[in-house]
C-alpha positions as CSV (number, residue, x, y, z in Angstrom):
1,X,0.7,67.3,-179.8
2,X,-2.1,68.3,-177.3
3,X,-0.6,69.6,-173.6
4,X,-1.1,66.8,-172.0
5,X,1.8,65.0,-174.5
6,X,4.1,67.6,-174.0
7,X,3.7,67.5,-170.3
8,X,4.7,64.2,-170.4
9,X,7.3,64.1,-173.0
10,X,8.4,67.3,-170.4
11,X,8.7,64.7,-167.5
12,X,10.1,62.0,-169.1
13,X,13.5,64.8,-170.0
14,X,13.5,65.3,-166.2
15,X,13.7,61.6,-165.7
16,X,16.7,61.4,-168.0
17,X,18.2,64.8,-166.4
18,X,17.8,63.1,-162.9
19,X,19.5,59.6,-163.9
20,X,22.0,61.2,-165.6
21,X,23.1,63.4,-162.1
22,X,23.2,59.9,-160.4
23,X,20.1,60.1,-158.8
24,X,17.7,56.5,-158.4
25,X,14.0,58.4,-159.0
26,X,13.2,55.1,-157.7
27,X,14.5,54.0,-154.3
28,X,13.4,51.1,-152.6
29,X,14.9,52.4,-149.5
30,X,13.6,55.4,-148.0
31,X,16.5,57.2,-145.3
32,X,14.7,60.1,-144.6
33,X,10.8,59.8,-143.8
34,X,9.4,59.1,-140.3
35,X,7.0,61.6,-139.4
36,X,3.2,61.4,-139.7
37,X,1.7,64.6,-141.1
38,X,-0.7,64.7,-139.0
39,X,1.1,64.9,-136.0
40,X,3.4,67.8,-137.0
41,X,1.0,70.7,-135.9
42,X,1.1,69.8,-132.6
43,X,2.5,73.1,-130.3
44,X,5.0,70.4,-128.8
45,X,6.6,69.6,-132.4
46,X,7.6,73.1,-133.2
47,X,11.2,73.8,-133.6
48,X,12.0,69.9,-133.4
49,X,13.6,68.0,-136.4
50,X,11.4,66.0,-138.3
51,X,11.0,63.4,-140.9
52,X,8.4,63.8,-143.3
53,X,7.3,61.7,-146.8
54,X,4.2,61.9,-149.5
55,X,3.1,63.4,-152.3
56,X,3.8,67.0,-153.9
57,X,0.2,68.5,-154.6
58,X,1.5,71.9,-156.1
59,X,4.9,73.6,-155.9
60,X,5.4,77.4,-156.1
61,X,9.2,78.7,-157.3
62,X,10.5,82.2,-156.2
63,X,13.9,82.6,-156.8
64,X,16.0,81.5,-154.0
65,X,12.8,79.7,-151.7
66,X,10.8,77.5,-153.1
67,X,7.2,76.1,-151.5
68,X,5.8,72.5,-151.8
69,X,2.4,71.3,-150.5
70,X,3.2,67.5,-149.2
71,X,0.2,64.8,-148.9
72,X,0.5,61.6,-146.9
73,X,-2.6,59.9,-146.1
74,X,-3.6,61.8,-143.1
75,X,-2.6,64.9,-143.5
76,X,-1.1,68.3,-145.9
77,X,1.9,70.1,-144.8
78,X,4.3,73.1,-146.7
79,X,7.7,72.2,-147.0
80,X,9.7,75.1,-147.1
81,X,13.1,75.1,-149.7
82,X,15.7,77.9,-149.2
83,X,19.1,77.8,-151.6
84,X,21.1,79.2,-148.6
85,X,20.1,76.1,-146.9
86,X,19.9,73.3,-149.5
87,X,22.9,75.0,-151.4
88,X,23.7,72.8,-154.9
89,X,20.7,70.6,-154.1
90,X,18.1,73.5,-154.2
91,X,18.3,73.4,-157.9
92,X,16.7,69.6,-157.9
93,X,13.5,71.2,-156.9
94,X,13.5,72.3,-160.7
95,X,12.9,69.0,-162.0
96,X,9.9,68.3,-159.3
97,X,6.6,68.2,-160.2
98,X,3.3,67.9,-159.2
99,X,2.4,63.8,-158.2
100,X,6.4,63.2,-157.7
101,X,6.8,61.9,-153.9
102,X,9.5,63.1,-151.7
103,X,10.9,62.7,-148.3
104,X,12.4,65.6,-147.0
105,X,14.3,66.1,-143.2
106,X,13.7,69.9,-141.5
107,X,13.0,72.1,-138.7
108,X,9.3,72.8,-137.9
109,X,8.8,76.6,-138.3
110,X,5.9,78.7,-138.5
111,X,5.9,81.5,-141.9
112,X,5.3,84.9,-141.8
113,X,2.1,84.0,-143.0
114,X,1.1,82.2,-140.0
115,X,1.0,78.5,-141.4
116,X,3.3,75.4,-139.8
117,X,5.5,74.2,-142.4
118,X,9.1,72.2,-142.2
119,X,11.9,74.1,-143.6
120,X,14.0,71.4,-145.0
121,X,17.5,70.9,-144.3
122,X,17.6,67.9,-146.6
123,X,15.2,66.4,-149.2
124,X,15.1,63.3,-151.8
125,X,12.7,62.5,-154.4
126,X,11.4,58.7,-154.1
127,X,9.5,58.3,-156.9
128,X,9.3,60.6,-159.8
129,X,5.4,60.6,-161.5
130,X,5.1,60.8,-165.5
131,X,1.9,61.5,-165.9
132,X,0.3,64.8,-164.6
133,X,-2.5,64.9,-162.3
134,X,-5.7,66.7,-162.6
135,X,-6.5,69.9,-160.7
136,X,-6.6,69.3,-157.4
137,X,-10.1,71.9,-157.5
138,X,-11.9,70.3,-160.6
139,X,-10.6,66.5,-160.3
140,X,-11.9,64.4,-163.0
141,X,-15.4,64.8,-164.2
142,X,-16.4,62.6,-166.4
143,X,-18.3,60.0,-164.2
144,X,-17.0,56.6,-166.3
145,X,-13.1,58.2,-166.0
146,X,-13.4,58.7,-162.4
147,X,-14.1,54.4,-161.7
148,X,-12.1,53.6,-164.9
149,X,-9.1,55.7,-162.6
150,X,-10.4,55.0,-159.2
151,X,-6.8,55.7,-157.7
152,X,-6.8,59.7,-159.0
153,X,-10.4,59.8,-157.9
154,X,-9.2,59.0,-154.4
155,X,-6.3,60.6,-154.4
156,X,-8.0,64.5,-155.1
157,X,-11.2,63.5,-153.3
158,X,-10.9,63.2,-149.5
159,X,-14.5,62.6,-148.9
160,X,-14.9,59.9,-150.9
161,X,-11.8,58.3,-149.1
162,X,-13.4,58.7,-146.1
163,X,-16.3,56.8,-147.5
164,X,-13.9,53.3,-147.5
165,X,-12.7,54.2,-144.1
166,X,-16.4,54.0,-143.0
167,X,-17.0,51.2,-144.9
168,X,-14.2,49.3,-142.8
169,X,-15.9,50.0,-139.7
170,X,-19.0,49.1,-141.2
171,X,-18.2,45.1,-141.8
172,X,-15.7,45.2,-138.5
173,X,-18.4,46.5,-136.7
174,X,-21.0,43.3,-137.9
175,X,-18.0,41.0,-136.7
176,X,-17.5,42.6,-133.4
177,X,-20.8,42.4,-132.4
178,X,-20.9,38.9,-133.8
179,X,-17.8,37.4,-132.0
180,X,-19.1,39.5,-128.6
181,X,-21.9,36.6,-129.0
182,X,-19.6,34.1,-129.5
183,X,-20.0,33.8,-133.5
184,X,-17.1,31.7,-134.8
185,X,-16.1,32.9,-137.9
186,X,-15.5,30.8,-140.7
187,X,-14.4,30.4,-144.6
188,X,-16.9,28.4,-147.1
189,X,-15.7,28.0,-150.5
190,X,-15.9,30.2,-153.2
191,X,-15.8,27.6,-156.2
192,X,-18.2,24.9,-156.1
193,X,-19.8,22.4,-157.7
194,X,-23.4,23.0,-157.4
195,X,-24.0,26.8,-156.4
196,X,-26.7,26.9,-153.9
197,X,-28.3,29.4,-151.7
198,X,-30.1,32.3,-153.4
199,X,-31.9,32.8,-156.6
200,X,-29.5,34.1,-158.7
201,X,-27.8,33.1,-162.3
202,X,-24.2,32.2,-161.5
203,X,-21.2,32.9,-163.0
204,X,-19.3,29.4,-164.6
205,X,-15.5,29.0,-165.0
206,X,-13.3,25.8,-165.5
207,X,-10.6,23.9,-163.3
208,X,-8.0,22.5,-165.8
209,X,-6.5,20.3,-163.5
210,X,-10.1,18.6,-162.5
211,X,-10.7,19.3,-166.0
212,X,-14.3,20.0,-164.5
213,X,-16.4,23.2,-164.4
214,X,-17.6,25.6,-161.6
215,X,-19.5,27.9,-160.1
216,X,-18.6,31.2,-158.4
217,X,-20.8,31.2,-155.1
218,X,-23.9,33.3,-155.0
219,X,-24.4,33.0,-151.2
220,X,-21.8,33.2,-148.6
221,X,-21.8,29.9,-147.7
222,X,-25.4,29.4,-147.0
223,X,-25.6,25.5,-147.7
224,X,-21.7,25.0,-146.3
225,X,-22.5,26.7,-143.1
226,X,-25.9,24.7,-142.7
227,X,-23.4,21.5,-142.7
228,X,-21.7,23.1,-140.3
229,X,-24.8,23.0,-137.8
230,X,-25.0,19.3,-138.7
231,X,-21.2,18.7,-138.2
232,X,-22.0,20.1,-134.7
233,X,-21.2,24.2,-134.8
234,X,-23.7,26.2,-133.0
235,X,-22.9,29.7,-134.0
236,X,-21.0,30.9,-137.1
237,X,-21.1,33.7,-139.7
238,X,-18.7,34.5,-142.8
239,X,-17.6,37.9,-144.3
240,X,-16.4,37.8,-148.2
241,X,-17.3,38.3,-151.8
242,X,-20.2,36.7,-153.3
243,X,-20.9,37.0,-157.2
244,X,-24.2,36.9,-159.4
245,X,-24.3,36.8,-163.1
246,X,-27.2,39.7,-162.9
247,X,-28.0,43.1,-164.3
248,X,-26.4,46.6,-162.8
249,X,-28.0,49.5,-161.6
250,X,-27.8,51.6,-158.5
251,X,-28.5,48.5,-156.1
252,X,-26.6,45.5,-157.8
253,X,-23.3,44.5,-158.7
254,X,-21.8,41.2,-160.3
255,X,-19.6,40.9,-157.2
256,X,-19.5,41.8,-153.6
257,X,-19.5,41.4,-150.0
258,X,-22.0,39.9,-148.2
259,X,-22.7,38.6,-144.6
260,X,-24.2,35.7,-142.8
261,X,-24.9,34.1,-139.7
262,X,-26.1,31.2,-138.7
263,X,-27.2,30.2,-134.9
264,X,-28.4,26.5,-133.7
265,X,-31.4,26.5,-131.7
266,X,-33.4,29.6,-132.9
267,X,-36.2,30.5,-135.0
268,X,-36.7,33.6,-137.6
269,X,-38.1,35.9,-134.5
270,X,-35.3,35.0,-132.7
271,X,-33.1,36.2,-135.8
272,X,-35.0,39.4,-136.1
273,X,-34.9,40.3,-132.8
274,X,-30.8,39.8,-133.2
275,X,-30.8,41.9,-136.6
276,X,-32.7,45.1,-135.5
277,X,-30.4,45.4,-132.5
278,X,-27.4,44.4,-134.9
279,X,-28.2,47.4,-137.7
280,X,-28.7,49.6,-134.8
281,X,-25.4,49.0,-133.4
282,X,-23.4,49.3,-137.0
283,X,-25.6,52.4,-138.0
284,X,-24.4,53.9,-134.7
285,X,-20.9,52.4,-135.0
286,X,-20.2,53.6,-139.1
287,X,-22.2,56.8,-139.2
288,X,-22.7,58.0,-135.7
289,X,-26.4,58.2,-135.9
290,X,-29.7,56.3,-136.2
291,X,-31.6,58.2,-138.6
292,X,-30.7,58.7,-142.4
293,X,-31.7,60.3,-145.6
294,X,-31.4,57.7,-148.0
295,X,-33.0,58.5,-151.9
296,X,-35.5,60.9,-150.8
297,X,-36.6,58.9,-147.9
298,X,-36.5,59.6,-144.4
299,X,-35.3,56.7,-142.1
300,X,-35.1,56.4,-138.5
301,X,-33.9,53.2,-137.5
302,X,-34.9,54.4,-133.2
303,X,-37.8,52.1,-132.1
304,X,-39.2,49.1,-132.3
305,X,-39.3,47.8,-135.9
306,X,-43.0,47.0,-137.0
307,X,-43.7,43.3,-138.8
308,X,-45.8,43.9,-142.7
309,X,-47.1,40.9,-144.2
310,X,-46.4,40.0,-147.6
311,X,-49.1,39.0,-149.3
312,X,-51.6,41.5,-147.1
313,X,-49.4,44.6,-148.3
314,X,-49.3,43.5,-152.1
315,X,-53.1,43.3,-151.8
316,X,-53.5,46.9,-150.1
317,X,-51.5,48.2,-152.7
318,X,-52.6,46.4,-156.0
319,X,-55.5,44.7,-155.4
320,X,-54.3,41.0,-156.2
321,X,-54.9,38.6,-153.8
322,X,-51.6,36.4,-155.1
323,X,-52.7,33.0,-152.9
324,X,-55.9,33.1,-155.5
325,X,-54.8,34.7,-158.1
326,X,-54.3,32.7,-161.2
327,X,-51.4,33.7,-163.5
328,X,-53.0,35.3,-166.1
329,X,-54.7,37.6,-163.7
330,X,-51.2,38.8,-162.3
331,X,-49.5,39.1,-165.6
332,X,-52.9,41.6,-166.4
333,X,-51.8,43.7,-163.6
334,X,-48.3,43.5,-164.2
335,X,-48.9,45.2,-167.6
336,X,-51.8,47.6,-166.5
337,X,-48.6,48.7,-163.6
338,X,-46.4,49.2,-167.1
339,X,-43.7,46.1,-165.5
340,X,-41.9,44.9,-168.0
341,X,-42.1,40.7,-167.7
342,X,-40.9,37.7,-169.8
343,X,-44.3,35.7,-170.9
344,X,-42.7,32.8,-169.9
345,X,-42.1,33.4,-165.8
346,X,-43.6,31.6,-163.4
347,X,-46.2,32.5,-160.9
348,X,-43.4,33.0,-157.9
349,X,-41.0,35.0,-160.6
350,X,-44.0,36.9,-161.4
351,X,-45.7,37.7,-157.6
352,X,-41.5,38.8,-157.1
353,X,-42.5,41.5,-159.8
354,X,-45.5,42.7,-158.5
355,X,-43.8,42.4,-154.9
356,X,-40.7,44.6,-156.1
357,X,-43.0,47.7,-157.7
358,X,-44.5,47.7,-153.9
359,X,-41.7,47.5,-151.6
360,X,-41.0,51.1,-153.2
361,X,-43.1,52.7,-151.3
362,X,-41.7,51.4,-148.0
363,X,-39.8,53.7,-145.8
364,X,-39.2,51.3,-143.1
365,X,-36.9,50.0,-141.7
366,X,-39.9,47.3,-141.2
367,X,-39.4,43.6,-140.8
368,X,-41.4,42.0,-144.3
369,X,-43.2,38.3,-143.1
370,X,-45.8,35.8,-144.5
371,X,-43.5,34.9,-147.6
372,X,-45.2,32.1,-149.6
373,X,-43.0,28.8,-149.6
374,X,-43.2,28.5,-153.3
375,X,-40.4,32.1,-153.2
376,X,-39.1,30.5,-150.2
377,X,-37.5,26.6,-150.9
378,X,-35.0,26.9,-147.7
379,X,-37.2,28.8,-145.4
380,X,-39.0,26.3,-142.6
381,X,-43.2,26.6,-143.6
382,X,-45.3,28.5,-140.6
383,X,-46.7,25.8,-138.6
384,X,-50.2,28.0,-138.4
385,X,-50.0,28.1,-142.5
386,X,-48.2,25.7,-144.1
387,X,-48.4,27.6,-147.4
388,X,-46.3,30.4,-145.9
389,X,-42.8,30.2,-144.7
390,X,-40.8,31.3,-141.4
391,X,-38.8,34.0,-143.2
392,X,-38.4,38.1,-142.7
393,X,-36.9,40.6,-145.2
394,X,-35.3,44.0,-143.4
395,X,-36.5,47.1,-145.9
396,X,-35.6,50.0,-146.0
397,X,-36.1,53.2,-148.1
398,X,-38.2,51.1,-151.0
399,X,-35.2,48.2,-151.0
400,X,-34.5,44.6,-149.5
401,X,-31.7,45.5,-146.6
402,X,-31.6,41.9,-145.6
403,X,-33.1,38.0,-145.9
404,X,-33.6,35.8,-142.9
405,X,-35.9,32.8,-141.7
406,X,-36.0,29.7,-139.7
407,X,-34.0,27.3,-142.1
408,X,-36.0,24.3,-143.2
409,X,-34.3,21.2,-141.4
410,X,-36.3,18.7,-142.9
411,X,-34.4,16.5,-145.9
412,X,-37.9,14.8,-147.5
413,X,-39.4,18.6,-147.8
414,X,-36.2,19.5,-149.0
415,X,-35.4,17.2,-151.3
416,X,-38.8,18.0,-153.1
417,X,-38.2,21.7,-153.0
418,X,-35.1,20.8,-154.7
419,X,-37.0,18.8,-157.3
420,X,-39.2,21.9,-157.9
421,X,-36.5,24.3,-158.4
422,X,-34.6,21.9,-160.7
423,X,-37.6,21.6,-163.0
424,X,-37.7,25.3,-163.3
425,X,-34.1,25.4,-164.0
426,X,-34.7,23.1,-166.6
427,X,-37.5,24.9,-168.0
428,X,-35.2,27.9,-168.7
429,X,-35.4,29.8,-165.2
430,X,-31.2,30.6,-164.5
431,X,-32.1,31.9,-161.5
432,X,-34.2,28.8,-160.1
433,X,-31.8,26.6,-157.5
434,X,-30.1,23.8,-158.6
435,X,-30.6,20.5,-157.1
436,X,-28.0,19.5,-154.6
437,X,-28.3,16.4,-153.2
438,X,-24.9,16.5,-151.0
439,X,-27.2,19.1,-148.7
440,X,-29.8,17.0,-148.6
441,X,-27.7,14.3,-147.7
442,X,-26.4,16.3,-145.0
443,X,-29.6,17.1,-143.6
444,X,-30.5,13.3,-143.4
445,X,-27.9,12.7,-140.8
446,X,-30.1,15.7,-138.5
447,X,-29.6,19.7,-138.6
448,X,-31.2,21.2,-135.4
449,X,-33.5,24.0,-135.5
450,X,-31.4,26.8,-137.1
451,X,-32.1,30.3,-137.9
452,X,-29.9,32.1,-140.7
453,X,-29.8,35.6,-142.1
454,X,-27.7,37.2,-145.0
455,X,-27.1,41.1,-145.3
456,X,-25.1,42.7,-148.4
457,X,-23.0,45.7,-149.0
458,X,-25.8,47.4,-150.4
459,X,-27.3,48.3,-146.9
460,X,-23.5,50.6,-146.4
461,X,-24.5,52.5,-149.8
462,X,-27.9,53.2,-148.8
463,X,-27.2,54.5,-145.1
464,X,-24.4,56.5,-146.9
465,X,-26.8,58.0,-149.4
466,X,-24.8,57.0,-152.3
467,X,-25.1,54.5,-155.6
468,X,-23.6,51.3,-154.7
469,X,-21.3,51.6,-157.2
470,X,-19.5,54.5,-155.7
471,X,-19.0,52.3,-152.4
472,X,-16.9,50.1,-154.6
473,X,-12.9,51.4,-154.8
474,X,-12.5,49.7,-158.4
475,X,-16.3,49.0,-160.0
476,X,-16.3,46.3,-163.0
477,X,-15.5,48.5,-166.4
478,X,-15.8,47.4,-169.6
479,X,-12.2,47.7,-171.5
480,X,-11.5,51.0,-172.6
481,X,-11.3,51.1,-176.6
């Protein structure tokens, strides 16, 4: 039996030892606690009577005193254990441990060592832990065992628990400045029939009682709040979790949040104008600043953000014109740039390719324009060149940080775009749109001009320097053996 076994087989004796004195090492009611941590070093709080509860990081025995180190979520505090205090009830603090929680009543004292601790008068365990924690100095290592037991990782790690308190402030902060416009914000559903709204492969599961199957969204709402703007709202934008049926790395996940807005009666420069001032605000707002590190790359989001055109910078940089260049000639330079590509993409799937080896040199934050409509079937065409669309990308340290454009409004265009998209589906491309026909539809009774814009969680991990994975409190595992 290794130590870790006999630590536990060590605990679960205490358990017994403690039911069998009549004590419940699981209360549901807790008469003692009251007290924040935090609060207790305060100069007005010494010598009053308080009322603490948490966890026990580490306990040190001498005799007739005893010291525990308490945790709540704000703060640490010593909790000081005399016998000639406690009397009978001292000798519980044998059968504490490390990752037990306890509430204990005292007076607020300052040892002869000089640190504010609360010398209890009183104390009762509240839930008693089985298994042992890791060193509070060393943590848990292994990279996989930290996500696969998220709640120890945050529990030893203050940092990276500040990193979700940030990341709270980061989506309130896009919905206050939102609702200070008079954004409404609304809920779209998350199942649906046709999933529309991105190129992405969804994820499919079944509705027994419909006997019919669905699709997990892969846009937050971007065709439902488009019928919104036809049903008459003028502003709204939606928060939530948004799922694609994609590959990992240090950018994507299968699930996560994602905003967007929508707003009646503006175009794509109107929406970009709104964005920059938007990410300046919620870089100040999270992180305090406006300029970043971010994978080697540094980003200084002061100034006015410059406009790069899309099919101008993939030509400074490779050499392919892509509005002449036939297939063959971009699959060439795909392989002579060692991208990996499926012989069977299409010319949009592969100028994306060739588009994404680019942007990696792009520090930004710059505002990406001049998208060609055939990547773009709900962007609005540029009136000046139909072949392009009314659409902007926000990147940022070699990454897309953001996708907005003037929405396309017109249900014959759309329609065929559809059509388009459908026969790529059909051809084998998961990540082509499906055809829906209910938008369409929509759009037939009138959609005024509209501007839209979606930003995901993946702009948080990259001002925050960090894999997008470890901006997630409990990352998709596989199951443990």
């Amino acid at each position: 039996m290794n130590v870790q076994n006999n630590v536990y087989e060590e605990r679960l004796l205490k358990l017994q030892e403690i039911k069998k004195l009549g004590i419940d090492p699981y209360p549901s009611q807790i008469s003692l606690a009251g007290q924040r941590i935090s609060t207790i070093g305060a100069k007005e709080l010494m010598g009053e009577i308080v009322l603490v509860a948490g966890r026990v990081m580490s306990i040190r025995l001498h005799g007739g005193v005893s010291f525990v180190d308490l945790k709540d979520e704000e703060g640490n505090i010593q909790l000081f254990f005399q016998k000639k205090t406690l009397g009978e009830k001292y000798n519980l603090i044998k059968l504490v441990d490390t990752g037990d929680f306890v509430a204990a009543k005292g007076e607020v004292i300052k040892t002869i060592a000089g640190e504010i601790s609360v010398l209890a008068s009183n104390f009762e365990l509240l839930t008693k832990s089985i298994r042992q924690l890791p060193n509070t100095w060393h943590g848990l290592k292994d990279v996989e065992e930290r996500y696969r037991q998220r709640y120890v990782d945050l529990l030893l790690n203050d940092d990276l628990k500040n990193v979700f308190r940030k990341k709270a402030i980061f989506w309130n902060s896009f919905r206050k400045f939102l609702q200070e416009r008079d954004f409404l914000e609304v809920e779209t559903p998350v199942l649906e029939n046709t999933a529309g709204g991105a190129d992405a492969n969804p994820f499919v599961t079944h509705h027994d009682a419909l006997d019919i199957d669905l699709y997990l969204r892969i846009s937050m709402g971007e065709l439902w709040q488009k019928r919104l703007m036809v049903a008459g709202f003028e502003k709204t934008f939606e928060i939530g979790r948004q799922f694609r049926n994609e590959g990992l790395s240090r950018e994507h996940l299968q699930d996560y949040t994602q905003m967007e807005f929508y707003w009646a009666y503006a175009n794509y420069e109107d929406s970009m104008a709104l964005v920059e001032e938007m990410y300046k605000y919620v870089a100040k707002e999270t992180f305090g600043k406006l300029e970043f590190d971010i994978n080697g790359h540094k980003v200084n989001m002061n100034g006015k953000w410059k406009k790069i055109d899309y099919t101008l910078t993939i030509k400074k940089e490779t050499g392919v014109d892509i509005g002449k260049a036939s297939v063959s000639e971009i699959k060439e330079k795909l392989k002579n740039l060692k991208i990996e590509f499926d012989a069977k993409l299409d010319k949009p799937r592969l100028i994306d390719l060739l588009w994404k080896k680019v942007r990696k040199g792009i520090v930004g934050p710059v505002f990406l324009v001049g998208h060609p409509v055939e990547i773009s079937p709900l962007a609005k065409r540029m009136k000046s060149d139909p072949e392009k669309v009314e659409r902007y990308q926000v990147i940022i340290a070699g990454s897309e940080m953001g996708n907005g454009y003037s929405e396309l409004n017109d249900p014959i265009d759309q329609a065929k775009r559809f059509e388009e998209q459908q026969k790529l589906r059909d051809a084998g491309d998961i990540e082509a749109q499906m055809n829906d026909w209910d938008f369409v539809r929509a759009l037939e009774y009138g959609m005024p001009p509209v501007t839209g814009f979606g930003v995901s969680e993946r702009l948080f991990s990259f001002l925050a320097d960090k894999s997008i994975k470890e901006t997630v409190l409990f990352p998709l595992l596989r199951p443990e053996n």
